[in-house]
Backbone as a ProteinNet text record, in pm:
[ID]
protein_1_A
[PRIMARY]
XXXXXXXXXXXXXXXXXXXXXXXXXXXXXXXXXXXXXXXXXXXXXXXXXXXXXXXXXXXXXXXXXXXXXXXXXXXXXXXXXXXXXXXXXXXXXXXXXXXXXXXXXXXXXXXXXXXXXXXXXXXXXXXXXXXXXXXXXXXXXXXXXXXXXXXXXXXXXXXXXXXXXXXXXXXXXXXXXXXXXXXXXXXXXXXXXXXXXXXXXXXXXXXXXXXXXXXXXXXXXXXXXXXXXXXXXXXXXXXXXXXXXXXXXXXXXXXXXXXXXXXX
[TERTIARY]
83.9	0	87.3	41	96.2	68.2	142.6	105.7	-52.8	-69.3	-214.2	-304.5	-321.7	-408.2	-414.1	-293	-332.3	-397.7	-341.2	-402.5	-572.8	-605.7	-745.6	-820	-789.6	-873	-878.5	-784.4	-781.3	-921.2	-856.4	-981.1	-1147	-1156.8	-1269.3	-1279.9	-1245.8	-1256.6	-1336.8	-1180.2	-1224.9	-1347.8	-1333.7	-1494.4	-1607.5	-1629.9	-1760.6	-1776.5	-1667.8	-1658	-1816.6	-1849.1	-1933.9	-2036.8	-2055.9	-2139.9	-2256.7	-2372.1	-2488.5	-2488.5	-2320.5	-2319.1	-2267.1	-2205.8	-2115.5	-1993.6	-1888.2	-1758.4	-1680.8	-1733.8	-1696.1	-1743.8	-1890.8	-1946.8	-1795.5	-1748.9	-1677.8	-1540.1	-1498.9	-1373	-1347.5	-1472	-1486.2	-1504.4	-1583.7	-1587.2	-1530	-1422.9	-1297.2	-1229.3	-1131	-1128.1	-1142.3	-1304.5	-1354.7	-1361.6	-1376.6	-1427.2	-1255.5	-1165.9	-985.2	-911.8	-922.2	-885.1	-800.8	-774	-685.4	-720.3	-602.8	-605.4	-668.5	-797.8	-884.6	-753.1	-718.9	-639.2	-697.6	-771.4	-748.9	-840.8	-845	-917.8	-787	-659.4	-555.1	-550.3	-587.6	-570.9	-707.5	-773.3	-935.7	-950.9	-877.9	-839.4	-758.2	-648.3	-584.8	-682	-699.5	-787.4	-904.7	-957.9	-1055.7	-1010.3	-844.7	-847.7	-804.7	-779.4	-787	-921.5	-1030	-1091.1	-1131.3	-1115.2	-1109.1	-1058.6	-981.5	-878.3	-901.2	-996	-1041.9	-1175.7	-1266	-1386.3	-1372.6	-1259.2	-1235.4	-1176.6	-1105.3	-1052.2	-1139.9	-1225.2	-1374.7	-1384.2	-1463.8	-1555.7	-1519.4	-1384.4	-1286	-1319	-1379.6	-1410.1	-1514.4	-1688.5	-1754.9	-1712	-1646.8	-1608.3	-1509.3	-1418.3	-1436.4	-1493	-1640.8	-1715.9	-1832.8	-1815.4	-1910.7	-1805.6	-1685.3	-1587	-1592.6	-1576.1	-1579	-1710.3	-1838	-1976.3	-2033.5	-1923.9	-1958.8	-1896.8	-1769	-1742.3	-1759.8	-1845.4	-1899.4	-2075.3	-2135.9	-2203.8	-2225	-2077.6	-2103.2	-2034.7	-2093.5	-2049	-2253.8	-2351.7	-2470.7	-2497	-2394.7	-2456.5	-2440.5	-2591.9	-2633	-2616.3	-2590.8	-2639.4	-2666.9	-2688.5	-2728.3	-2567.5	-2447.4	-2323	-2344.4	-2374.2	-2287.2	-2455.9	-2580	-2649.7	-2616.5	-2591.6	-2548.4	-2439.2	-2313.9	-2232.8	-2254.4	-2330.4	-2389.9	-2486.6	-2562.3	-2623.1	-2495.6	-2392.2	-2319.1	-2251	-2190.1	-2176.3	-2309.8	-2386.3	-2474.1	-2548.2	-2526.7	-2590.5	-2473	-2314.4	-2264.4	-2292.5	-2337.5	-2338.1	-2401.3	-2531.1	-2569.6	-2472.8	-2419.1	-2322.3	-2181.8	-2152.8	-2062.5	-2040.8	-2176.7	-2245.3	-2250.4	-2336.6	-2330.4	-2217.4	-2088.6	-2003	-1930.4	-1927.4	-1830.2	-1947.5	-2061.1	-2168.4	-2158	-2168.3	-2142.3	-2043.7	-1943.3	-1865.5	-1766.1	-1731.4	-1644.1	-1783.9	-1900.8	-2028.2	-1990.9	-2028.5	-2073	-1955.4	-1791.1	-1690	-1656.8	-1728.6	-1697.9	-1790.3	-1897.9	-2026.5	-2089.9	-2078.3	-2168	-2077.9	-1937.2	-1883.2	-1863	-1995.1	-1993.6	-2084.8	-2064.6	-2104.1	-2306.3	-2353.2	-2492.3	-2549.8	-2477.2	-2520	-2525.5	-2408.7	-2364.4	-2512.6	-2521.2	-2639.5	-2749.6	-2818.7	-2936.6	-2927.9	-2850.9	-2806.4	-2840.3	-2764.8	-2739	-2878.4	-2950.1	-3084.8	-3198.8	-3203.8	-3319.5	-3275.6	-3145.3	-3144.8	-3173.8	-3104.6	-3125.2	-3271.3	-3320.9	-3519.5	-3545.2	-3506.1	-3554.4	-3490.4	-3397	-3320.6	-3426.7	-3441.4	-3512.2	-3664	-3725.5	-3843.9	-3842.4	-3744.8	-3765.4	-3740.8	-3663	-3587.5	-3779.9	-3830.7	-3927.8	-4036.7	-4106.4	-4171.2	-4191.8	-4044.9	-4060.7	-4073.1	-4128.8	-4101.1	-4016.7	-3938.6	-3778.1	-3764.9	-3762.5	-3709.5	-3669.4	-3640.6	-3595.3	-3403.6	-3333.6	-3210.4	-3148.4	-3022.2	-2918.8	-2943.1	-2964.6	-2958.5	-3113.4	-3195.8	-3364	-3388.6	-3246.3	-3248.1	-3271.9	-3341.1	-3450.7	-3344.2	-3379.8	-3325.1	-3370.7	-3473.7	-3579.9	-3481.4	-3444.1	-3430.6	-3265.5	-3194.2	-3070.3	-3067.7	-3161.1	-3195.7	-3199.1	-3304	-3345.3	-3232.6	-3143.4	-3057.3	-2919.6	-2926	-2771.6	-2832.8	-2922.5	-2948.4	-2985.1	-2992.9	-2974.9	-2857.5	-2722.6	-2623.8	-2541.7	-2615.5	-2566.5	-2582.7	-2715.1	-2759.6	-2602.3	-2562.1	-2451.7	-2346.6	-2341.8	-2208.6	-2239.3	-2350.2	-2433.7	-2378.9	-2212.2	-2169.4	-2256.2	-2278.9	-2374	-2438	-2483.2	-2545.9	-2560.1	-2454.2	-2393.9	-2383.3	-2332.6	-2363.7	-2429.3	-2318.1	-2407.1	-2525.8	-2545.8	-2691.7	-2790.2	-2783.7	-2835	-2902	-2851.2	-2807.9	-2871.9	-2840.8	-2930.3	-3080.8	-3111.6	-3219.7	-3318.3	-3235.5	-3322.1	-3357.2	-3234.8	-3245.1	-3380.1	-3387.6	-3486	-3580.1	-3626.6	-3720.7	-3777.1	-3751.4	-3754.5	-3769.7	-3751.5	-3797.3	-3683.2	-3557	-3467.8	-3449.7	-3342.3	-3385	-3239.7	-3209.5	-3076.9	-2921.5	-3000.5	-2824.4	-2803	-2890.2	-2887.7	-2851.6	-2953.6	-2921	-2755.4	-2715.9	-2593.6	-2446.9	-2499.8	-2399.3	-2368.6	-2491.6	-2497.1	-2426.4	-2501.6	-2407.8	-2238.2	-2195	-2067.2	-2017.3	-2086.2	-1988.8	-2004.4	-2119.2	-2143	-2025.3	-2002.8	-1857.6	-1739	-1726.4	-1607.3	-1576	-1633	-1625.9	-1639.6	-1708	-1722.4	-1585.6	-1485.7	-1428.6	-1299.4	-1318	-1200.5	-1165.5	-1300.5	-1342.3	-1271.5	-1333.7	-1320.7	-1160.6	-1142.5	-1005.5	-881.6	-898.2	-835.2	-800.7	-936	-899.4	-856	-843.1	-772.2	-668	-624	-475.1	-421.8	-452.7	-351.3	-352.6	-432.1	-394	-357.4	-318.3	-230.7	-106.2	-53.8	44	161	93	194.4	245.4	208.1	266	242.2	271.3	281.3	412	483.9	613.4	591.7	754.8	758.6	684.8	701.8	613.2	453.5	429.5	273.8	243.7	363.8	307.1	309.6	418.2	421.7	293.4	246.2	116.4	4.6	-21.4	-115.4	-111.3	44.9	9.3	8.8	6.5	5.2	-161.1	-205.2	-329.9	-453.5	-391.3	-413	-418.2	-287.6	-328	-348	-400	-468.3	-610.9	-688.8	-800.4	-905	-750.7	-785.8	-811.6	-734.3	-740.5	-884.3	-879.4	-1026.9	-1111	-1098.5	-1268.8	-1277.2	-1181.4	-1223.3	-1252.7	-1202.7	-1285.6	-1430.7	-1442	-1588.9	-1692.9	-1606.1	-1734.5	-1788.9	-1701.1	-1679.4	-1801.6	-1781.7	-1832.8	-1993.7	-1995.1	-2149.7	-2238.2	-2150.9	-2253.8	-2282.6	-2232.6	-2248	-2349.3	-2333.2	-2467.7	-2586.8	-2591.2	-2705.5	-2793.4	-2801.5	-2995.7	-2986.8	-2849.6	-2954.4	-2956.2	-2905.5	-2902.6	-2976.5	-2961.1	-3089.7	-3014.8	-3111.7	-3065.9	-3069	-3121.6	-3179.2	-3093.5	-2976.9	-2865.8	-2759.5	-2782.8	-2732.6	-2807.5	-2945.5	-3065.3	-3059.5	-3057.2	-3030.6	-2897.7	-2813.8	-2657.8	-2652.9	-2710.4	-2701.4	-2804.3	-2937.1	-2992.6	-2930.5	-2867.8	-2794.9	-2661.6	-2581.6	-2482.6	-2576.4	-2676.5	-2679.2	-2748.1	-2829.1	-2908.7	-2805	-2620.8	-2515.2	-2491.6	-2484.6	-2456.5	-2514	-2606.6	-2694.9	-2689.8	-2683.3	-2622	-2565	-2424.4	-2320.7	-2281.6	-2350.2	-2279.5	-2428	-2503.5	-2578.9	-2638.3
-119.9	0	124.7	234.3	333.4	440.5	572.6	673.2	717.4	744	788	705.4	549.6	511.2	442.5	418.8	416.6	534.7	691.4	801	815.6	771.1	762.2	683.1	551.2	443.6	460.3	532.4	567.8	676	782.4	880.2	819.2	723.6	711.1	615.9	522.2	452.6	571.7	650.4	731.3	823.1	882.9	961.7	929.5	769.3	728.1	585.5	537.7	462	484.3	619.2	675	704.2	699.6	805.3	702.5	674.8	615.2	626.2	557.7	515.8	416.1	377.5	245.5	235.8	209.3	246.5	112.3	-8.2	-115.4	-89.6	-42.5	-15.4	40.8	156.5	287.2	167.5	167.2	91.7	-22	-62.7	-178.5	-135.3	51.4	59.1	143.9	195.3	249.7	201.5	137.5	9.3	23.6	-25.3	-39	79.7	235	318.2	381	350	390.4	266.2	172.8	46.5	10.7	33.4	28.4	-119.6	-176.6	-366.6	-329.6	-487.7	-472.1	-461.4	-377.2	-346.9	-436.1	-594.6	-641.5	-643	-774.6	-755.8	-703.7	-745.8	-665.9	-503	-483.2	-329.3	-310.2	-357.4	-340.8	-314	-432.2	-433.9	-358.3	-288.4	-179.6	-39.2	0.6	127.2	134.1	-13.9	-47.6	4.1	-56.8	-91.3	97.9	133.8	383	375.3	311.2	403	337.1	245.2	188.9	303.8	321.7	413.6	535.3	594.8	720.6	700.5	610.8	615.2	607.2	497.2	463.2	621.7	692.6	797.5	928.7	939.3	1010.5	1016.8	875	833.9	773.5	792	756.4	773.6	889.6	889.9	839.4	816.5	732.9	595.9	543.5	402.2	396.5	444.4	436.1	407.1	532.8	535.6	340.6	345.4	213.1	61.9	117.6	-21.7	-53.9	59.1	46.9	27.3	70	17.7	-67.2	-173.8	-302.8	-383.9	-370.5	-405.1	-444.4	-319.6	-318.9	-413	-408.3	-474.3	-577.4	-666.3	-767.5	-820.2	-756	-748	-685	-685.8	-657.1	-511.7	-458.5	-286.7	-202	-186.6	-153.9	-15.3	46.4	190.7	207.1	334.5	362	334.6	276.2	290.5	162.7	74.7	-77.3	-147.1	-53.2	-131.9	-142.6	23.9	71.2	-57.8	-53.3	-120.6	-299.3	-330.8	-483.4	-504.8	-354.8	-396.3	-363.6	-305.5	-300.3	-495.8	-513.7	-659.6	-745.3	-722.6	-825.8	-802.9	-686.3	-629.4	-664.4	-721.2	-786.2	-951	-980.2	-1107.2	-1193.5	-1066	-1169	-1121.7	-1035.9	-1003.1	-1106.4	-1108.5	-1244.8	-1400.4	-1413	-1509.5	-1541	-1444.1	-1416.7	-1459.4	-1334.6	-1348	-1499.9	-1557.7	-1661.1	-1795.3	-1809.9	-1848.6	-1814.8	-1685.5	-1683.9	-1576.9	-1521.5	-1457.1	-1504.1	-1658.2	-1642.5	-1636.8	-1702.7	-1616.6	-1523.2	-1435.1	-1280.6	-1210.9	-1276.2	-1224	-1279.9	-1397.2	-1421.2	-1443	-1395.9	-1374.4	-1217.5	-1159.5	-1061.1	-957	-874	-803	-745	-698.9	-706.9	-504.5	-439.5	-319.9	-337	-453.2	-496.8	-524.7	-542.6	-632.4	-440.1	-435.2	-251.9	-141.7	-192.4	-72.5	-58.3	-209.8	-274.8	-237.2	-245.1	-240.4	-46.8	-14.7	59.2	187	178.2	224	172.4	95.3	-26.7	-2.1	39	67.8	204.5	311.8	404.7	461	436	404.1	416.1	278.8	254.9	358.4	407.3	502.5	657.9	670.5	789.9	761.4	677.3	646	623.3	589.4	578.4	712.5	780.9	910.9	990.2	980.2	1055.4	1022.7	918.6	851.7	859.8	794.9	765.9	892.6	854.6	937.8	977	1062.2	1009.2	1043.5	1025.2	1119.1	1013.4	927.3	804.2	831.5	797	847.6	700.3	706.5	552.1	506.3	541.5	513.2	398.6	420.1	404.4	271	175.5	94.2	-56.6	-85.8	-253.9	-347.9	-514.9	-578.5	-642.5	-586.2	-613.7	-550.9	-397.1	-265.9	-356.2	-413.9	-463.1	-569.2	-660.8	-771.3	-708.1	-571	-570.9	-502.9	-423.7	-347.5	-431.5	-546	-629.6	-696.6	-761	-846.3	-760.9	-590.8	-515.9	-479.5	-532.3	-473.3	-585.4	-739.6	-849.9	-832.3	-765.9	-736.2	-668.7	-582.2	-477.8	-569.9	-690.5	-783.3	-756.8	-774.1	-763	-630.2	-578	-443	-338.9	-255	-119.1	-121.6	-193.8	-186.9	-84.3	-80.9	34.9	-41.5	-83.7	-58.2	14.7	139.5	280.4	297.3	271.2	339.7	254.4	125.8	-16.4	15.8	44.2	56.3	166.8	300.4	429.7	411	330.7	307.1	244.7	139.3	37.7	111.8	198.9	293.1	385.2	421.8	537.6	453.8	342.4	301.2	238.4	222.1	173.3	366.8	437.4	582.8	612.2	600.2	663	735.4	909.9	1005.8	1012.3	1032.8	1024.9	1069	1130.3	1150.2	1014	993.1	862.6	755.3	737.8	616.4	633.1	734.4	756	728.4	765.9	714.6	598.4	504.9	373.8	325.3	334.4	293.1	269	416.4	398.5	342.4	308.1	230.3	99.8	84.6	-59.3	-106.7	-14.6	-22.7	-67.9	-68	-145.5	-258	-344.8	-453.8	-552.6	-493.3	-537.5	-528.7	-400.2	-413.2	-472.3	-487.6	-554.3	-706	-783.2	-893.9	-920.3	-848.4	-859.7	-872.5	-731.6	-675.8	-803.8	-844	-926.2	-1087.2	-1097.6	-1250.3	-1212.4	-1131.9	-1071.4	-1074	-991.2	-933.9	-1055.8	-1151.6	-1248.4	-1330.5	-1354.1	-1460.9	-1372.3	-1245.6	-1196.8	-1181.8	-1151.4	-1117.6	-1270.1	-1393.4	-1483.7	-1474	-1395.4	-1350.2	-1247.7	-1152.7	-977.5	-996.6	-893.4	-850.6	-722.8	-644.5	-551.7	-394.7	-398.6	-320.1	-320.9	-455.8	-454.1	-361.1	-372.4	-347.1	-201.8	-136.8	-32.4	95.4	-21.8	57.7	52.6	-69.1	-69.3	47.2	36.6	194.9	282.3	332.1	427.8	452	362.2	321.2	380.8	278.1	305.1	416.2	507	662.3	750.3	753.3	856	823.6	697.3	670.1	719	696.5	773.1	870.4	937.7	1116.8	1177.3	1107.8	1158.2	1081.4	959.8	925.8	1008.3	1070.9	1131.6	1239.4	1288.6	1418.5	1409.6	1320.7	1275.4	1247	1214.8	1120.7	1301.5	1377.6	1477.4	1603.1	1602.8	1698.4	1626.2	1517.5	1421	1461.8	1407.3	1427.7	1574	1644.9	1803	1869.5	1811.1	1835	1802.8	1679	1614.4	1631.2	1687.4	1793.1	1876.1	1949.7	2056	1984.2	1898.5	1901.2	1780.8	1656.1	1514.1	1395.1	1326.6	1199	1222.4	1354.2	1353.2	1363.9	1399.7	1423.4	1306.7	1235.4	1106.4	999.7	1002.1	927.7	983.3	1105.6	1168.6	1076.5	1140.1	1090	885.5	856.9	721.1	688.9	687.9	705.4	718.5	863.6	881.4	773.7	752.5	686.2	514.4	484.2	360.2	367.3	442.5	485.5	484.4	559.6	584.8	397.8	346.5	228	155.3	132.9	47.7	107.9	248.3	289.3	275.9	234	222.2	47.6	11.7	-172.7	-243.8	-174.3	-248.2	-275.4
0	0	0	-87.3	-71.5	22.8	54.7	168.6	131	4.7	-48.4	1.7	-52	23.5	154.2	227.5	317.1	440.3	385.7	444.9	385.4	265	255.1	356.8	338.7	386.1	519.1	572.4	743.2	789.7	693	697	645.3	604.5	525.9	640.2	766.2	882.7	1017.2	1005.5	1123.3	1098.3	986.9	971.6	939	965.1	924.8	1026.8	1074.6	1227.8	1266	1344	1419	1355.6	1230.7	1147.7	1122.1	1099.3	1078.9	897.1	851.3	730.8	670.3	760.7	761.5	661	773.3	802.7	675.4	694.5	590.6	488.5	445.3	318	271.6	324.4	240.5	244.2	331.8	275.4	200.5	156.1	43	-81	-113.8	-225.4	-230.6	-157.6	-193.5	-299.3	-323.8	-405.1	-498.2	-537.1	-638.7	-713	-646.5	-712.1	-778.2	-676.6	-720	-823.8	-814.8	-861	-799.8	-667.5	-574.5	-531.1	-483.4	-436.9	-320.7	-328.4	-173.1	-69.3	59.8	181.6	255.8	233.6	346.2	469.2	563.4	643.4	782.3	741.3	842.1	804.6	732.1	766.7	756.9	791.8	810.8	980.5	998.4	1201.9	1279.7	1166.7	1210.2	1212	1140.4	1120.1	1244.2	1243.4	1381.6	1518.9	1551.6	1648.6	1689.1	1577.8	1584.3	1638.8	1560.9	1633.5	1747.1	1804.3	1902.3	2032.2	2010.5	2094.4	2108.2	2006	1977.6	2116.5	2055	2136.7	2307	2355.1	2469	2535.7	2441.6	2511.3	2519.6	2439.3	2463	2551	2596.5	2682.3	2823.7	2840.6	2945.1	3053.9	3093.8	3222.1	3262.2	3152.7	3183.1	3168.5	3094.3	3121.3	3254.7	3282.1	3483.2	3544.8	3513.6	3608.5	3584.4	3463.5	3445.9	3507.6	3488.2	3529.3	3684.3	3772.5	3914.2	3949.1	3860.7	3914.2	3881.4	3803.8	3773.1	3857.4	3901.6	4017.7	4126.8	4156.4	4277.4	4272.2	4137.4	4093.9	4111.7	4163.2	4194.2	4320.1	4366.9	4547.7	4614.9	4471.8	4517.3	4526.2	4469.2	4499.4	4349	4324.3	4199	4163.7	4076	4023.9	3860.6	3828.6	3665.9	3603.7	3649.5	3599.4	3566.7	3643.3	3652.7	3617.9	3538.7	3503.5	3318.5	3308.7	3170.4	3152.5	3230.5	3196.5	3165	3200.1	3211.4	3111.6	3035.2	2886.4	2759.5	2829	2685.8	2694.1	2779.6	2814.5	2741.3	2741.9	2722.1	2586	2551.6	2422.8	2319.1	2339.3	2230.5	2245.9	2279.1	2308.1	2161.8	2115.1	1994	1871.9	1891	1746.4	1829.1	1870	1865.3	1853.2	1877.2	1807.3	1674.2	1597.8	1493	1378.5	1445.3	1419.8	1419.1	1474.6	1507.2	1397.1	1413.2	1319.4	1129.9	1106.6	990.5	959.5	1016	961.6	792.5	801.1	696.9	568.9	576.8	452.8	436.9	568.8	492.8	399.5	462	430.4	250.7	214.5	85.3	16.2	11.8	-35.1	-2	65.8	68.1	73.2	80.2	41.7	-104	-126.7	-270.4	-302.2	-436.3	-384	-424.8	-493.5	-504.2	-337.9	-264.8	-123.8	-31.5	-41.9	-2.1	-48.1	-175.7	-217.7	-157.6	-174.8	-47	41.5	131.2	285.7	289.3	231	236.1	219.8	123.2	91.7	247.6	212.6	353.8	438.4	505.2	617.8	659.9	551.9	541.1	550.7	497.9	509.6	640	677	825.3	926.2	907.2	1042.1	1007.6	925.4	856.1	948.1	926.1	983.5	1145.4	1200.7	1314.1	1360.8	1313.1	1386.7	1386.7	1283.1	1228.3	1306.1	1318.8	1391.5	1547.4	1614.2	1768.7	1866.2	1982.8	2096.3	2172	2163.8	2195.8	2328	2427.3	2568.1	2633	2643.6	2730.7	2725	2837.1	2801.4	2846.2	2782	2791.9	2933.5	3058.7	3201.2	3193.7	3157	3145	3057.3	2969.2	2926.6	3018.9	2918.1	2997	2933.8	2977.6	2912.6	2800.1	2778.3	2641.7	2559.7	2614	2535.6	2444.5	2554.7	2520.5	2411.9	2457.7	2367.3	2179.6	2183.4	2034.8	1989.9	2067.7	2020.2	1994.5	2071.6	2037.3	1962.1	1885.9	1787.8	1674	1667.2	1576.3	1526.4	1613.5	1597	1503.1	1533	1470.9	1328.6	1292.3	1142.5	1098.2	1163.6	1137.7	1069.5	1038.1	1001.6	851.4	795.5	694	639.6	518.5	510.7	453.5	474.5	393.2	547	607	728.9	815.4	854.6	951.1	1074.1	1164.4	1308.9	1381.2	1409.2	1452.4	1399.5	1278.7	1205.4	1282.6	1264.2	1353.1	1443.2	1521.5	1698.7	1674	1618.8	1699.3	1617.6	1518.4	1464.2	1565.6	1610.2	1720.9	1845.5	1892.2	2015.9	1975.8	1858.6	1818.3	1866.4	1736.9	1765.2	1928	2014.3	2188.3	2255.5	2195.2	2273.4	2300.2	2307.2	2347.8	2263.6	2311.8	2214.7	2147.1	2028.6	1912.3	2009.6	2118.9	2203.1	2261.9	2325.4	2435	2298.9	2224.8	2124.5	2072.2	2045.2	2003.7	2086	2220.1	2302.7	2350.3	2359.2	2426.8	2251.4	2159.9	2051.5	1997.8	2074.1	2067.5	2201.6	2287.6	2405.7	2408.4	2280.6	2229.1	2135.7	2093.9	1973.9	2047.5	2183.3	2242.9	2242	2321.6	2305.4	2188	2069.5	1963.4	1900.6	1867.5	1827.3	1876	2014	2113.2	2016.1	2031.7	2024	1813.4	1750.8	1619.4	1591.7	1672	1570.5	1676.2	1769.7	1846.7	1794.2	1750.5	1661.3	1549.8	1410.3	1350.9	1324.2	1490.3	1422.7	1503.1	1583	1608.6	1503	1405.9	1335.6	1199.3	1205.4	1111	1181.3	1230.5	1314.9	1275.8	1251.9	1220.3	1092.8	991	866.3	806.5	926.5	899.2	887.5	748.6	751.5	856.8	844.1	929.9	824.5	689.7	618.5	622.8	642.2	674.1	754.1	895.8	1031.6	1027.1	945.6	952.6	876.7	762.2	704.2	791.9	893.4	983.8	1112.8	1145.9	1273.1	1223.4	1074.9	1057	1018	950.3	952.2	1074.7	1176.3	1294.8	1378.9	1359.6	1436	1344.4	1214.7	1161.8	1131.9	1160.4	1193.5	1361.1	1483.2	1563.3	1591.4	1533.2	1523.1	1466.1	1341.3	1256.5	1389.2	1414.8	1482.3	1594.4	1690.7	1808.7	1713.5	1651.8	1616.2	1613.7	1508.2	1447.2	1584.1	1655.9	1773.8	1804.2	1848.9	1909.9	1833.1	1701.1	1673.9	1602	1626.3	1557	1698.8	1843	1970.5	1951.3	1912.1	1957.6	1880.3	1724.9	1638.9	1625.1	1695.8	1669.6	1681.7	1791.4	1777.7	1770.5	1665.2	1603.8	1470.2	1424.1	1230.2	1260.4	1355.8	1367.8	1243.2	1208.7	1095.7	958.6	936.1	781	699	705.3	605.6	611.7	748.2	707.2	567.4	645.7	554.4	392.3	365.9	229.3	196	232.4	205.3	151.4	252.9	237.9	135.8	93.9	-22.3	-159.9	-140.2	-237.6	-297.6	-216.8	-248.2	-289.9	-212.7	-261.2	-390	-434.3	-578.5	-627.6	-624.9	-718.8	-765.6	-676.3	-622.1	-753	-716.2	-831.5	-980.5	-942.1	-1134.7	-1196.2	-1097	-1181.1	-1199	-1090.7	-1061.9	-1126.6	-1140.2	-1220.4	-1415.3
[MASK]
++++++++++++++++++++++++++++++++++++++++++++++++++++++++++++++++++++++++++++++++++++++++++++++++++++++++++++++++++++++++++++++++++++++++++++++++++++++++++++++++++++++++++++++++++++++++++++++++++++++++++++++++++++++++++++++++++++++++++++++++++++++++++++++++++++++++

């Protein structure tokens, strides 16, 4: 890989990681649209594990606060920390499943930009409608284990690329009453453990035949994906009620309509 694309594919990770557009869609039809060689599911796990690092350092001081009140959680003494913290725990549970079930499918069958366009439109639809639709005032603290259930088996759909995760997840959050901040945040602290889990089996079983050039396109990979995603996390929470889903929902429309014009 060269400096060009590996500084693209980083940026096109970190600024859409978070974004309710999905972060694999773009780095799969990167590619296709440059004629650039697919980069891989190792530098797929590098770029991850940026924004990995981006989100954890956000959100650092609430994940403290959720680590010591899970802790204590289980010594019998409950609060809104260590209940939050026990649906992000339990809300990956069906995407790892999933994962470990049909990951090598989706990875050689459905990475495709026909599968991307779908996904990509239909979901788009649906996040549009829920944002539009629901009642929103319920905040991340106020989550049931119903609430966890529909939202981690929404997040499993997310393997499925064009999907989104985030989009997933704050779609499902919409739809259950929680309002686009709350859905947005429990989303990205849902993004931890997921990507712990992913990018972990990954890079160990790349790591036995990474040269030292690989490694070096991956950290670099890696901290310019971080950089863009803390930004991104940073300035998406801050907008969100005032600008809402619609220019995601436009955006994603659009690209998947391009989608089918040109690949079909």
């Amino acid at each position: 890989m060269d400096i060009i694309q590996i500084i693209v594919l980083a940026l096109v990770q970190g600024l859409t990681e978070f974004l309710p557009i999905s972060s694999s869609a773009h780095l799969i039809l990167v590619p296709f649209v440059t004629d650039w060689p697919d980069q891989g599911l190792a530098f797929d796990v590098a770029v991850h594990v940026g924004t990995l690092t981006a989100v954890v350092f956000y959100f650092r001081k609430e994940i403290n606060k959720m680590f010591f009140a899970w802790l204590s959680s289980l010594r019998g003494n409950h609060s809104e920390e260590s209940k939050l913290a026990w649906a992000v725990l339990i809300g990956t549970i069906p995407v790892g499943l999933a994962g470990l079930l049909f990951k090598d499918y989706i990875s050689d069958n459905l990475r495709t930009p026909l599968v991307i366009a779908i996904t990509t439109i239909v979901f788009g639809l649906l996040l549009g409608y829920a944002y539009c639709s629901g009642k929103n005032k319920r905040s991340e603290y106020s989550i049931t284990l119903f609430d966890i259930i529909v939202i981690g088996c929404a997040q499993a759909i997310a393997l499925i690329p064009g999907t989104s995760r985030s989009g997933i997840t704050i779609t499902a959050g919409l739809f259950l009453g929680l309002t686009a901040q709350a859905s947005a945040r429990f989303s990205f602290l849902l993004s931890i453990p997921v990507i712990v889990l992913a990018g972990g089996v990954e890079t160990l079983d790349y790591l036995k035949v990474a040269s030292i050039n690989d490694m070096n396109d991956l950290i670099a990979g890696a901290i310019i994906s971080a950089i863009s995603a803390y930004f991104c996390i940073h300035f998406f929470l801050k907008l969100l009620e005032r600008i809402g889903m619609t220019p995601f929902v436009i955006y994603r429309l659009a690209l998947g309509l391009l989608l089918l014009v040109f690949y079909l």
